[in-house]
KEGUTI-492174 format. One line per 4 residues: number of its first residue (from 1); their letters; for each residue x, y, z of N, C-alpha, C, O. Coordinates in pm, whole numbers, plus 32768, in hexadecimal, padded with zeros to 4 digits. Example, Ala and Ser with C-alpha at 12.3 -4.5 7.8 and 13.67 -1.06 7.14 Angstrom:
BEGIN
1 = as = 8527/7DC7/830C/84CE/7E3E/830C/8528/7EB6/830C/8590/7EB4/834E ~ 8505/7F1F/82C4/8557/7F96/82CA/850A/8003/8313/853D/8072/8324
***
This chain:
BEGIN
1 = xxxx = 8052/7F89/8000/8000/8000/8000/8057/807E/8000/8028/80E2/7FC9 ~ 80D6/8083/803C/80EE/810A/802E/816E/8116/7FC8/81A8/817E/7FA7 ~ 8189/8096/7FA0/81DB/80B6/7F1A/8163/80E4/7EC3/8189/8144/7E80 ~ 80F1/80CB/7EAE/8079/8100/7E3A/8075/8191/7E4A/8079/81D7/7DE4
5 = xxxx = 806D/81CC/7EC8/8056/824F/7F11/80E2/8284/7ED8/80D1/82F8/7EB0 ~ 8163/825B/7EC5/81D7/82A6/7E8E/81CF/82B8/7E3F/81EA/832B/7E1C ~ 8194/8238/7DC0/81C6/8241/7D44/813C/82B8/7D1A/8150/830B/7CC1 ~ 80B6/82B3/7D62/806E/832E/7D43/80B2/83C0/7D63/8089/8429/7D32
9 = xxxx = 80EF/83B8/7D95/811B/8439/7DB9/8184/8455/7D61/8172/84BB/7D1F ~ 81EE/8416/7D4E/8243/8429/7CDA/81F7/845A/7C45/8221/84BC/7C07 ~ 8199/8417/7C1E/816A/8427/7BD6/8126/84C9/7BCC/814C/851A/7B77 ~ 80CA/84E1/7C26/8094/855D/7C12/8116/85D8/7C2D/80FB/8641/7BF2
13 = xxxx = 818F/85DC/7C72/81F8/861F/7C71/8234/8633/7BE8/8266/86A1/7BD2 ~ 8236/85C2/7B72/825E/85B6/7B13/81FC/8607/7A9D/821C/8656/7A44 ~ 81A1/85E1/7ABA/8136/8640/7A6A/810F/86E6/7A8E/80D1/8728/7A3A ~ 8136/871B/7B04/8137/877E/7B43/81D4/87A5/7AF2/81D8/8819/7AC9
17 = xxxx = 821A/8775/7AE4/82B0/87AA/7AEE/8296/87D0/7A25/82A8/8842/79FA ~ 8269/8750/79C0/8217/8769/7962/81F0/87D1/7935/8230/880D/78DE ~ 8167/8806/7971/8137/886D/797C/816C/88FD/798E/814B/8969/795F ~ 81C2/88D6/79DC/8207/896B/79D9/8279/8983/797B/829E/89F1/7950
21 = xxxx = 82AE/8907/7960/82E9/8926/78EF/82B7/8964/7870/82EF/89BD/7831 ~ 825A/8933/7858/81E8/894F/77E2/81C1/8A08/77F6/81E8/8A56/779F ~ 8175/8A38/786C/818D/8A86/7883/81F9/8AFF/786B/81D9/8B63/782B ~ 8276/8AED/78A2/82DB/8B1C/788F/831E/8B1E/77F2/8351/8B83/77C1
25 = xxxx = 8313/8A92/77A8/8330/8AAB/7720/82D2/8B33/76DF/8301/8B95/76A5 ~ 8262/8B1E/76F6/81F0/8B6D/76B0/821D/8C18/76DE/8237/8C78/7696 ~ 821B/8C0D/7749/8254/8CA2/7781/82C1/8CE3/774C/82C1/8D55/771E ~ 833B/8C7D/7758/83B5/8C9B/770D/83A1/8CC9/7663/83D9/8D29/7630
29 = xxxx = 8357/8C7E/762C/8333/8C98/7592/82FB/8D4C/7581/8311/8DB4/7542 ~ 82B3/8D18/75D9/824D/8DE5/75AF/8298/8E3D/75C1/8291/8EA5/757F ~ 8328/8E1C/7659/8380/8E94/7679/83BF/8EBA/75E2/83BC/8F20/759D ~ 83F9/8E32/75D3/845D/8E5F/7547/8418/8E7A/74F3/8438/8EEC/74D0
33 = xxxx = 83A9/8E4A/74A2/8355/8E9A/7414/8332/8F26/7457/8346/8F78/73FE ~ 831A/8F4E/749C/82F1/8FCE/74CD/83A1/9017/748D/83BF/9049/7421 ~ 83EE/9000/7504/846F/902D/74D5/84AC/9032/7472/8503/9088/7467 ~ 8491/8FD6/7409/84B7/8FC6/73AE/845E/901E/7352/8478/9014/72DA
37 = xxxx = 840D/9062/736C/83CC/90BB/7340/83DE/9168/7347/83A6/91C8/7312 ~ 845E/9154/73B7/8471/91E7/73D2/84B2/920F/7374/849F/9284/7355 ~ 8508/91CA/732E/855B/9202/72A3/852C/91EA/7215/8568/91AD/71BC ~ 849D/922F/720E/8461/91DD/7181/842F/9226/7155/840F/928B/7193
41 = xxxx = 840C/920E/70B9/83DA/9269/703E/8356/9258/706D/832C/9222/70D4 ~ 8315/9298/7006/827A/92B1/6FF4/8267/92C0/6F60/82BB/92E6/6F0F ~ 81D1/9294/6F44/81AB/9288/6EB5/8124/9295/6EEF/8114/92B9/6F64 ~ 80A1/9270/6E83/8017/928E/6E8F/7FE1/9207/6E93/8004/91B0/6E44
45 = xxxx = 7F6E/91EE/6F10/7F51/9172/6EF6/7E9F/918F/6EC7/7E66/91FC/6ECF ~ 7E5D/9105/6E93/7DE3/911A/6E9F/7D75/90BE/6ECF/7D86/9046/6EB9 ~ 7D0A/90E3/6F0C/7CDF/907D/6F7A/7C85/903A/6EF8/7C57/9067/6E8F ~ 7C86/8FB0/6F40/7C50/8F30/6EB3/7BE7/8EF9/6F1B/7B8D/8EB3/6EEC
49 = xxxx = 7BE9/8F09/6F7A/7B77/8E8B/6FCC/7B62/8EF0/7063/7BB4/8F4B/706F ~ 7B11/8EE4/70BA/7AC2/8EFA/7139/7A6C/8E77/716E/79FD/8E4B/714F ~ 7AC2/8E55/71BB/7A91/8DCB/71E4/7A74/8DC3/7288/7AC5/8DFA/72D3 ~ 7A1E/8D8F/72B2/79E5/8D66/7345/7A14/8D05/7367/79F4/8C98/7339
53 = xxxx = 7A73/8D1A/73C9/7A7D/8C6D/740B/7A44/8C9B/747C/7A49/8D0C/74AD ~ 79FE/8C21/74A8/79A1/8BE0/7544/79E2/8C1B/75B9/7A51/8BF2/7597 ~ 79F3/8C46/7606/7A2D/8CB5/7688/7AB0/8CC6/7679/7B02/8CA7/76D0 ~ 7AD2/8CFE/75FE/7B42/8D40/75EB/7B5B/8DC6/75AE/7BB5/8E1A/75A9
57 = xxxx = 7AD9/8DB1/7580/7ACB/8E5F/7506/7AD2/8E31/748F/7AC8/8DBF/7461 ~ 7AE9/8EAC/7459/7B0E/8EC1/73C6/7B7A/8EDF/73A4/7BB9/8F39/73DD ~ 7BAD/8E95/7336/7C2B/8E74/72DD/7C08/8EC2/7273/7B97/8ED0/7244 ~ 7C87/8F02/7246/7C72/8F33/719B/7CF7/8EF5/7155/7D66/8F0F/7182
61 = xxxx = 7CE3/8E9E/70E1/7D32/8E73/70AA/7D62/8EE6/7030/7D03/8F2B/700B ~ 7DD9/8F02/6FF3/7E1A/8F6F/6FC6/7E73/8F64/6F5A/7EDB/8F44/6F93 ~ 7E89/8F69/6EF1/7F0A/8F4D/6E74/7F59/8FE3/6E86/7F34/9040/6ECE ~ 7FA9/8FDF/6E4B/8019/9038/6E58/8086/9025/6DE5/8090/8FAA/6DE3
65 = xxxx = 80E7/905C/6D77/8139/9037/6D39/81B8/9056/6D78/81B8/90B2/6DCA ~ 820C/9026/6D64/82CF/9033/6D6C/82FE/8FDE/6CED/82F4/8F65/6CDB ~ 8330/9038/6CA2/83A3/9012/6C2C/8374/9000/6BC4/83B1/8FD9/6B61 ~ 82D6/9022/6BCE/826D/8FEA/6B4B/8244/8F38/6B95/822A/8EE9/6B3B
69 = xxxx = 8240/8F11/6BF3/8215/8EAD/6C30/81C5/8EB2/6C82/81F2/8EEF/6CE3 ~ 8113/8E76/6C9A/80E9/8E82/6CDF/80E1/8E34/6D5A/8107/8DC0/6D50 ~ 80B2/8E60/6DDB/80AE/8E1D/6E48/802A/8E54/6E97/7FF9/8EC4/6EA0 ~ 8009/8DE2/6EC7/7F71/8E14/6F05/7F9C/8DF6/6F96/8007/8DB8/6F98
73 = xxxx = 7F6E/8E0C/7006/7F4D/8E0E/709C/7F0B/8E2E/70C7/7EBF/8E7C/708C ~ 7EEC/8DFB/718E/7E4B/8E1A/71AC/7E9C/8E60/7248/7F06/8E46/7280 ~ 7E2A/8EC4/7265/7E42/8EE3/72E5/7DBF/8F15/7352/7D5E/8F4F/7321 ~ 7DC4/8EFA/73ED/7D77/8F1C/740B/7D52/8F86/73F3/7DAC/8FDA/73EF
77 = xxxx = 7CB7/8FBF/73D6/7C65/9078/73B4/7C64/908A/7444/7C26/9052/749F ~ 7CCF/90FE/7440/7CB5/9157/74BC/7C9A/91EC/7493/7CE4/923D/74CC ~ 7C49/921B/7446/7BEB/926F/7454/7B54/9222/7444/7B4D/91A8/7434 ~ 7AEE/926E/7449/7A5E/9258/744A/7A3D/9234/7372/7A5C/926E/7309
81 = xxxx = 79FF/91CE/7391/79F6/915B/7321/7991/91D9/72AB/798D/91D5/7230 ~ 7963/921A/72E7/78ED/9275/725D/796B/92EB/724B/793C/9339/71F7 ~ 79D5/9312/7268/7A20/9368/723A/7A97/9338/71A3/7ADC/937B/7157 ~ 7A7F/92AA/71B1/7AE5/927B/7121/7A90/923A/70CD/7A1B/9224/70EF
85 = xxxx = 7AAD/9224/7088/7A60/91C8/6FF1/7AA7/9179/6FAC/7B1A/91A2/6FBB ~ 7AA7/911C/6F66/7AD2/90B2/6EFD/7B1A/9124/6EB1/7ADE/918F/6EBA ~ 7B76/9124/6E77/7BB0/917B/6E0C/7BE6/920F/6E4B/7C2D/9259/6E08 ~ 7BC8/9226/6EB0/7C17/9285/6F0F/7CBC/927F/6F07/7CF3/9213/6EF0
89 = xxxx = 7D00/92ED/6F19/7D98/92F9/6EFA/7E05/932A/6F7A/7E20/939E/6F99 ~ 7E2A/92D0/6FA6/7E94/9321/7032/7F1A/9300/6FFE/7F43/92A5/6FB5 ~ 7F4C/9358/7032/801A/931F/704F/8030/92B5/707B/7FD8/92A3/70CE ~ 8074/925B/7077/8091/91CC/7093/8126/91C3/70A0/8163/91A5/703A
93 = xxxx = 8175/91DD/7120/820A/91C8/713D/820C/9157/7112/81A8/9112/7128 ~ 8275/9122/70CB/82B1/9072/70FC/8353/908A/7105/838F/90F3/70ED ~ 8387/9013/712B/83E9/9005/7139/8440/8FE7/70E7/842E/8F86/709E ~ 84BE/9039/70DF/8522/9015/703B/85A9/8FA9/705B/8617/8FAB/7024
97 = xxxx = 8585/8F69/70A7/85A0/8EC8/70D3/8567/8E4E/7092/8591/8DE6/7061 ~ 84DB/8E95/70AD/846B/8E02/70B2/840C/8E80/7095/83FF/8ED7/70EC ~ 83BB/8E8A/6FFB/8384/8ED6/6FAD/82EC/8EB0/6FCE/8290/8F01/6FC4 ~ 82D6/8DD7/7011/825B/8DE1/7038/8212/8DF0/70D8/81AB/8DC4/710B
101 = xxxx = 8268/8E33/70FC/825F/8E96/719D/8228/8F08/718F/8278/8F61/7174 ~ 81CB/8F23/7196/81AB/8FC7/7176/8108/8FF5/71FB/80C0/8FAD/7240 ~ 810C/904C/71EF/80B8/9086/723D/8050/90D3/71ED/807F/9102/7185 ~ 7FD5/90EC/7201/7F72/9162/71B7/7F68/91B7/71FD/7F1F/918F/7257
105 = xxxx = 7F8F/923C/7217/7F67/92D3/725C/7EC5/92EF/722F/7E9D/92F0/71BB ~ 7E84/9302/7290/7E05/930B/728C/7DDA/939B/7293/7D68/93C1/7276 ~ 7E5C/9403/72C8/7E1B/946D/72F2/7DD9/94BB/72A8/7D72/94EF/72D3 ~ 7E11/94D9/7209/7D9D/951D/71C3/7DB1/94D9/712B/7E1D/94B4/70FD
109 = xxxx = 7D2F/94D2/70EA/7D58/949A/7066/7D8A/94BC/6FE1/7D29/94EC/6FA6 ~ 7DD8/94BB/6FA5/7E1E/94E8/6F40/7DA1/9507/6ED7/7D42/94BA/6ECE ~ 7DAA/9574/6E92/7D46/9597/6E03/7DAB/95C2/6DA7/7DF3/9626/6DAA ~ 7DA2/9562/6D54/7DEF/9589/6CA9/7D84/95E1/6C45/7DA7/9602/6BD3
***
C-alpha cells in the first residue's frame, strides 16, 4: 500500500513539474517574438476574417506583403469588434528575422 501511495505521488510531481514546463516554454516564446519585434519594419496589412471563438473573443485573421510575398496571421481584437471591417487597412510591424512574426496596430486605420 504505500509503495502505490509513492509511485502516485511521483507521478502527479512529474506532471506538475510537466506543466510548468509547458507553461514556461509558452511564456518564454511571447517574451522573445515580442522582442524580436522591437527592431522591425512595417508594411500595410489587411483584415481577411473576424472570427468568434467560445470565451475567448474575437480574432481577426490579416495578410500583409514582404518582398512581393504574402503572409497572413491572426491576432487577438483588442479594440471593440463594430469599429473594423473585412477589408479594413492597419500597419502591421513584423520582424526582419522571421518575416512571419508580425503584429497589426489597431490604433487608427490607414486610407489610400
Amino acid at each position: 500500500m504505500t509503495s502505490k501511495i509513492k509511485n502516485n505521488k511521483w507521478q502527479f510531481l512529474t506532471l506538475i513539474l510537466i506543466v510548468l514546463m509547458a507553461i514556461s516554454f509558452g511564456f518564454y516564446k511571447s517574451i522573445s517574438d515580442k522582442n524580436e519585434l522591437k527592431n522591425s519594419k512595417n508594411t500595410i496589412g489587411i483584415i481577411t476574417e473576424i472570427e468568434h471563438r467560445t470565451s475567448r473573443g474575437y480574432f481577426i485573421h490579416y495578410d500583409y506583403k514582404v518582398n512581393n510575398k504574402t503572409y497572413n496571421d491572426t491576432q487577438k481584437l483588442t479594440i471593440k469588434k463594430e469599429l473594423i471591417n473585412i477589408g479594413d487597412k492597419f500597419k502591421v510591424i513584423y520582424s526582419d528575422n522571421s518575416f512571419q512574426n508580425s503584429e497589426l496596430i489597431l490604433e487608427k486605420p490607414i486610407s489610400e
